[in-house]
PATI-214636 format. One record per residue (C-alpha): residue number from 0; residue in three letters; x, y, z. Coordinates in steps of 0.02 Angstrom, whole numbers, always signed. Example, Ala and Ser with C-alpha at 12.3 -4.5 7.8 and 13.67 -1.06 7.14 Angstrom:
BEGIN
(0 "ala" (+615 -225 +390)),
(1 "ser" (+684 -53 +357)),
//
This chain:
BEGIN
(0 "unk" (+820 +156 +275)),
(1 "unk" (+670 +238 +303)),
(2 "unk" (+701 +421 +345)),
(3 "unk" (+711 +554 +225)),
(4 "unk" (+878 +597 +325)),
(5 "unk" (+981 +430 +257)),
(6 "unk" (+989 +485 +88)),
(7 "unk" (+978 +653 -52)),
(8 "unk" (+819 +734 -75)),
(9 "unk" (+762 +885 -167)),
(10 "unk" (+667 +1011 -162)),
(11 "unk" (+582 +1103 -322)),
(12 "unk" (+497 +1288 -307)),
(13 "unk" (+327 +1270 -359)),
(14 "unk" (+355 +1408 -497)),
(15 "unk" (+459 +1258 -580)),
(16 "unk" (+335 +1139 -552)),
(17 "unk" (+262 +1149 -759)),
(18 "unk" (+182 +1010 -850)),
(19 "unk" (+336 +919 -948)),
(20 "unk" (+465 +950 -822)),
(21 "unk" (+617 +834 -847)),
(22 "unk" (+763 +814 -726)),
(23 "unk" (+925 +715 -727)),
(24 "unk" (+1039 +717 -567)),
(25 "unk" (+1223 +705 -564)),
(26 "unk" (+1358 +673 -433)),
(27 "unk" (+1534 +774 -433)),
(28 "unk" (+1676 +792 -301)),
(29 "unk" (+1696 +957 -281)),
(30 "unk" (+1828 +964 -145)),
(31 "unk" (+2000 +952 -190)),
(32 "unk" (+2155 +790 -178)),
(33 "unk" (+2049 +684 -295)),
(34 "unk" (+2106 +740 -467)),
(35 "unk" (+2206 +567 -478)),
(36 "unk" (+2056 +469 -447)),
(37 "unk" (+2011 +348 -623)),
(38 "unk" (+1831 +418 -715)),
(39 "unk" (+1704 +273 -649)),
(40 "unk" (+1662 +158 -791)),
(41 "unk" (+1475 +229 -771)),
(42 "unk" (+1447 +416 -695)),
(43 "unk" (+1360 +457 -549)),
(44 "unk" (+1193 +503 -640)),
(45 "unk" (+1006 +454 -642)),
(46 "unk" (+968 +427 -778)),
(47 "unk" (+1133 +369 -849)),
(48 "unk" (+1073 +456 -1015)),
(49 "unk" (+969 +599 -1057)),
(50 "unk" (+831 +671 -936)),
(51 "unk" (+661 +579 -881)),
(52 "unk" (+501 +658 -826)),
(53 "unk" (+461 +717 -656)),
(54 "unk" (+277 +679 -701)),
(55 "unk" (+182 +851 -688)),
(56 "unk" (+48 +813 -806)),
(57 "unk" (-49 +966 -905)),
(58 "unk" (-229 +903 -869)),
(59 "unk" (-352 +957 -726)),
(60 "unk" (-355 +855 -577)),
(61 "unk" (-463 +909 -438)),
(62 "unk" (-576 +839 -304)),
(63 "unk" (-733 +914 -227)),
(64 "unk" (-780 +854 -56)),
(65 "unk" (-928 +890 +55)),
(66 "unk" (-905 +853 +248)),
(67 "unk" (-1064 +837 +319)),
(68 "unk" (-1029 +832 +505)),
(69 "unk" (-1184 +746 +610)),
(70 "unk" (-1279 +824 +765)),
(71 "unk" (-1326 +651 +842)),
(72 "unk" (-1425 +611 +979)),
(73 "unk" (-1499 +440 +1020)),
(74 "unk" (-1538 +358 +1207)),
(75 "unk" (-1376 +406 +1320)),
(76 "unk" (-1285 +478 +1160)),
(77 "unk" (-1278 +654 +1110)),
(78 "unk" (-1133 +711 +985)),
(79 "unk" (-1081 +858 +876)),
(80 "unk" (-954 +812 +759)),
(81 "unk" (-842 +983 +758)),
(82 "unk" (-802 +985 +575)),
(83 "unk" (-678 +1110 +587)),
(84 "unk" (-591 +1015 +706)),
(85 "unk" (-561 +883 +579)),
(86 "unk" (-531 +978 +425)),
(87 "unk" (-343 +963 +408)),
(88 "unk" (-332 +770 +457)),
(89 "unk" (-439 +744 +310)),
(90 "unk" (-396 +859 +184)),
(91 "unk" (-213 +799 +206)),
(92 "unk" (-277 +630 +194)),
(93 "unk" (-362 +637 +41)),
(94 "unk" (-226 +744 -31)),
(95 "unk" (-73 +630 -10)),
(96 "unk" (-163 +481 -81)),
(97 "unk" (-241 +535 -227)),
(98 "unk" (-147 +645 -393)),
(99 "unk" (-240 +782 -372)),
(100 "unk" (-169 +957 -403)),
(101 "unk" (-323 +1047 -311)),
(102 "unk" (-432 +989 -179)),
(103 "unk" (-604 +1083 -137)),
(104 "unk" (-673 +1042 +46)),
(105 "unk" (-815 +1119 +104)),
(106 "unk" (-893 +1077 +284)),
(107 "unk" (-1075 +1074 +272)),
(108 "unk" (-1193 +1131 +439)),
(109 "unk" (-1210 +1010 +554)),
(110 "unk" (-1367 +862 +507)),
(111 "unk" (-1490 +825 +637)),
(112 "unk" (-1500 +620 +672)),
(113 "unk" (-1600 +560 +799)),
(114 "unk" (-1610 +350 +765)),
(115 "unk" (-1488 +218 +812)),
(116 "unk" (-1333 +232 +743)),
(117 "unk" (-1255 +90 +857)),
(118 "unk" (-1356 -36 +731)),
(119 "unk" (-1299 -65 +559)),
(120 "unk" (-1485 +5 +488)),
(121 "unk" (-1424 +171 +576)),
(122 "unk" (-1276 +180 +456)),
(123 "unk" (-1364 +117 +294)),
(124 "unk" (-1500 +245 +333)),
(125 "unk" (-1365 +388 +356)),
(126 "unk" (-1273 +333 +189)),
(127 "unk" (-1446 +331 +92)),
(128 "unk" (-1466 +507 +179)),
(129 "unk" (-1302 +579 +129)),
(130 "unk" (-1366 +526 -49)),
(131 "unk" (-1533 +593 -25)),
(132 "unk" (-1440 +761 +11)),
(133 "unk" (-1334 +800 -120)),
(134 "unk" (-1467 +772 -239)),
(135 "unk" (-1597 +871 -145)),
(136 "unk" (-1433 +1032 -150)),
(137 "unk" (-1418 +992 -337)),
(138 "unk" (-1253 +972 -311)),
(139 "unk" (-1125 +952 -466)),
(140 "unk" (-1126 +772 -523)),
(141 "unk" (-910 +773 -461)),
(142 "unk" (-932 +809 -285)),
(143 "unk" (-914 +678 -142)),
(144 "unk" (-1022 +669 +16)),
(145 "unk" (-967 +622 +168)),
(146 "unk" (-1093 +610 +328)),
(147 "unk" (-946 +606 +487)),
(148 "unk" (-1034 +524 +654)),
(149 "unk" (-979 +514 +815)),
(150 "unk" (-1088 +366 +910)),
(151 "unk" (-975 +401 +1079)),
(152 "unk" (-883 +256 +1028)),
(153 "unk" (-1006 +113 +1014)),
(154 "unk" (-958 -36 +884)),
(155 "unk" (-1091 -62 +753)),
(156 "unk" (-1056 -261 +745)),
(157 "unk" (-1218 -331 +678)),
(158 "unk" (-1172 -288 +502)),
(159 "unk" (-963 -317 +526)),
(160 "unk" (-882 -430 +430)),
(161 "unk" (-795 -579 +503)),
(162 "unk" (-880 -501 +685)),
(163 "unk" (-793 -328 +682)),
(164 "unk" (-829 -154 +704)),
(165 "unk" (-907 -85 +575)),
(166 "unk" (-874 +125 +551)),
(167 "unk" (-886 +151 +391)),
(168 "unk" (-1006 +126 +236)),
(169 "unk" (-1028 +173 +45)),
(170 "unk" (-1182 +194 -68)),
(171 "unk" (-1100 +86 -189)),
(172 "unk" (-944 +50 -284)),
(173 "unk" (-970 +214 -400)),
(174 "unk" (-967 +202 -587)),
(175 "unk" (-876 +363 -686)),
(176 "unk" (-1030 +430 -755)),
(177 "unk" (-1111 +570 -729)),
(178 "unk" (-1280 +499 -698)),
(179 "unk" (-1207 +389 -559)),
(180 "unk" (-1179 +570 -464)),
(181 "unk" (-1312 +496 -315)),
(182 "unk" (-1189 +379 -275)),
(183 "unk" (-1046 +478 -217)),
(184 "unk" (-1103 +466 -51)),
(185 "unk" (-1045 +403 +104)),
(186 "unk" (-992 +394 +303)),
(187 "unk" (-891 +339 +419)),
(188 "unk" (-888 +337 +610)),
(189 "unk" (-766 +478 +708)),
(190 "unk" (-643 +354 +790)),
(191 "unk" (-427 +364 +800)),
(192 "unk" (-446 +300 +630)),
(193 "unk" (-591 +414 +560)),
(194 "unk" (-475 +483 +421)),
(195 "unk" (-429 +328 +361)),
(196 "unk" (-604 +248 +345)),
(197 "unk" (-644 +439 +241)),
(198 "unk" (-510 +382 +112)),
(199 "unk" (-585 +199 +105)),
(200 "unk" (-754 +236 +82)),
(201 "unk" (-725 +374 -49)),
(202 "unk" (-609 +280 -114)),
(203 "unk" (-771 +149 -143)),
(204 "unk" (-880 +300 -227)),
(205 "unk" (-718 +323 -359)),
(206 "unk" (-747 +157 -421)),
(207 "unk" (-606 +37 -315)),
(208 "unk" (-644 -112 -233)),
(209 "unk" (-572 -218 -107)),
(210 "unk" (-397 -268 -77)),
(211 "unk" (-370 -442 -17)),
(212 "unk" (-251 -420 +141)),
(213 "unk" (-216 -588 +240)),
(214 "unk" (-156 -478 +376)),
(215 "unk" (-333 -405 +427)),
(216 "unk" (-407 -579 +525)),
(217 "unk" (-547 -543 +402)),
(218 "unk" (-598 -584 +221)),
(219 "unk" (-649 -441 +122)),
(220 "unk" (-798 -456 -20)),
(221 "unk" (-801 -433 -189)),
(222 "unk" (-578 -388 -178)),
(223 "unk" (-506 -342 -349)),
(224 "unk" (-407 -481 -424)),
(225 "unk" (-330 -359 -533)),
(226 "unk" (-191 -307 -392)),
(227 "unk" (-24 -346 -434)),
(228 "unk" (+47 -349 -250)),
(229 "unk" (+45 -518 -139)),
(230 "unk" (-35 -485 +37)),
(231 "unk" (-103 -314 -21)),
(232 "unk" (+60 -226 +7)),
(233 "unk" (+103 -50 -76)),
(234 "unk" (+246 -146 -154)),
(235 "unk" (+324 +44 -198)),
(236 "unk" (+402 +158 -83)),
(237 "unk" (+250 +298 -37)),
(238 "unk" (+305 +494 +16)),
(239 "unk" (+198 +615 +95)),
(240 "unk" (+187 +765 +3)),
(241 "unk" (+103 +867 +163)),
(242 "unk" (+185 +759 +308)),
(243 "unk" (+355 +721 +212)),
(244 "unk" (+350 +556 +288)),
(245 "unk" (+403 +389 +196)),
(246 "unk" (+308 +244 +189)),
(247 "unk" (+380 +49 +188)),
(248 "unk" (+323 -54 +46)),
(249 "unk" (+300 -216 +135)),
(250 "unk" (+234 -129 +299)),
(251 "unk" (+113 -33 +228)),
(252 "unk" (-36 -106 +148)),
(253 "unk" (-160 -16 +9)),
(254 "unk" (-281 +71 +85)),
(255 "unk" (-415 -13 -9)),
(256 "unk" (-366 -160 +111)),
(257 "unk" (-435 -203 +305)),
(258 "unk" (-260 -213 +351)),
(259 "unk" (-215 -95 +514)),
(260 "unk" (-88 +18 +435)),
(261 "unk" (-119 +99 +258)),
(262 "unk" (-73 +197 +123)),
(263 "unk" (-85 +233 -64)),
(264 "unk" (-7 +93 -176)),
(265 "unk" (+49 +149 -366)),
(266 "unk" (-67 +52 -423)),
(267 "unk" (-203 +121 -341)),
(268 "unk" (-150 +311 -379)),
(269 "unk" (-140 +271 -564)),
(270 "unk" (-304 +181 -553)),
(271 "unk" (-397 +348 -469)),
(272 "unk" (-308 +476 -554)),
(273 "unk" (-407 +419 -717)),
(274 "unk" (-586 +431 -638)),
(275 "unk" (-516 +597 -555)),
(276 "unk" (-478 +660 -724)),
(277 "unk" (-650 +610 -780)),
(278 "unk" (-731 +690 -661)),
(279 "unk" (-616 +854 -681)),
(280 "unk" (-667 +895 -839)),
(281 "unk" (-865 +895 -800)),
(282 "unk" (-860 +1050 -682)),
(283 "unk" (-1037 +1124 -649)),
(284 "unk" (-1122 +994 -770)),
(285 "unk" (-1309 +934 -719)),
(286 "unk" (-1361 +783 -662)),
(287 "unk" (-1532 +725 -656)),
(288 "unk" (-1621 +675 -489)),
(289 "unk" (-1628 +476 -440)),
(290 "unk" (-1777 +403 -512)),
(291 "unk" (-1788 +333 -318)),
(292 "unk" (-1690 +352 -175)),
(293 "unk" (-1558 +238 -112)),
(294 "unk" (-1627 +79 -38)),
(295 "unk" (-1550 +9 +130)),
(296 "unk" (-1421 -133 +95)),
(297 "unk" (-1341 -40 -64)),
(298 "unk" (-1184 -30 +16)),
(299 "unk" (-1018 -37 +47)),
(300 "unk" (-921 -53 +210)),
(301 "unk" (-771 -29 +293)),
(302 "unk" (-736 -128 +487)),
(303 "unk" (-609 -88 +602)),
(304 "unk" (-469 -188 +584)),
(305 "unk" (-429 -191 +747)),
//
């Protein structure tokens, strides 16, 4: 089953909620007529001995994003992205798929772009621009750009993969230092899918790569051989802490993938919960300006796999 409805659930009050929290639930008849009934040979309890963690860790874990929504105009094209509008898709987003106890999103005033952002230059140029930004507003070395487009719907496929759509692109697969801060940059095209291609590409500017996913039509490059799931699959049940909705481990694929419908694999959350941790601790340290800026064709995309 699927539904949170087709089995017990529970619900903790956030005052409870402390780092080393341990549970261990227990099943009783309560009602009466079954006195007679023989002990089971095992009880009705998870774990079957002592208590296990819930997993509220004591460290930091934050994330600090920058929405940079982009006044476009270009030929028969003219487009302000409404950040606002789109605040809550992506917060809640970026939320459920990444441990993170806090999550700082700030929408920046709208960019002025005025080239082609139907070509695949457009984008690169935007990406190297979102860079350029954050450096130029000294920003801390842990916060993420994002530049959000809206090109009324045009598919950028001279840089696709495979022929597709692309709508979204990274400055690079980040490293976890804090000189790489000028790479936490990226955007993505404002489509039915917008939110999802905002997880992917800052999912590339926390370090992950690729997941191979058969599914997509298309081959992904440079996918990390490292994933222990066939078809790039979540393998694991995934919940929706804002949404409370399940997700299907063999339906769902990792959202690292090109496959159509995503969401966070274990593997993946343990994987970016140790860069977010890094990150965490480094608060309003400096980072020094980019000895250059970013060059077109640094990148990192993301197609529609549709």
């Amino acid at each position: 089953e699927s539904g949170l409805d087709s089995g017990f659930y529970f619900g903790v009050p956030k005052d409870l909620m402390l780092p080393g929290l341990r549970y261990q639930v227990s099943l009783w008849e309560t009602q009466p007529g079954q006195e007679a009934l023989p002990e089971p040979a095992e009880p009705a309890r998870s774990p079957l001995t002592g208590t296990a963690f819930v997993g509220v860790e004591s460290a930091t874990a934050e994330m600090r994003v920058v929405l940079v929504p982009i006044d476009y105009s270009f030929g028969s094209c003219s487009a302000v992205v409404d950040g606002e509008a789109h605040r809550k898709e992506f917060e809640d987003a970026l939320f459920q798929q990444n441990a993170i106890q806090k999550l700082e999103f700030t929408i920046h005033p709208p960019v002025k772009v005025t080239y082609d952002m139907s070509k695949f230059g457009g984008l690169s140029k935007l990406v190297s621009e979102m860079s350029q930004l954050r450096t130029e507003e000294e920003a801390d070395p842990n916060v993420y750009y994002y530049g959000l487009f809206d090109n009324c719907g045009t598919c950028i496929g001279d840089g696709g993969i495979g022929g597709g759509c692309t709508v979204g692109l990274a400055a690079d697969i980040t490293g976890g230092t804090i000189s790489d801060a000028r790479y936490r940059a990226a955007a993505g095209q404002l489509n039915g899918g917008a939110a999802d291609t905002f997880v992917h590409e800052i999912g590339h500017t926390q370090g992950r790569r690729h997941i191979e996913c058969a599914g997509a039509g298309v081959d992904a490059a440079g996918t990390d051989g490292n994933y222990p799931y066939e078809g790039g699959r979540i393998g694991v049940w995934g919940f929706g802490v804002r949404d409370f909705q399940l997700r299907h481990p063999t339906v769902n694929s990792d959202y690292m993938s090109y496959c159509g419908q995503t969401w966070v694999s274990d593997w993946q959350w343990n994987a970016t919960y140790k860069r977010i941790l890094a990150l965490s601790g480094w608060s309003t340290a400096s980072v020094a300006p980019p000895e250059k800026a970013l060059e077109d064709g640094v990148l990192i995309g993301a197609i529609d796999p549709s």
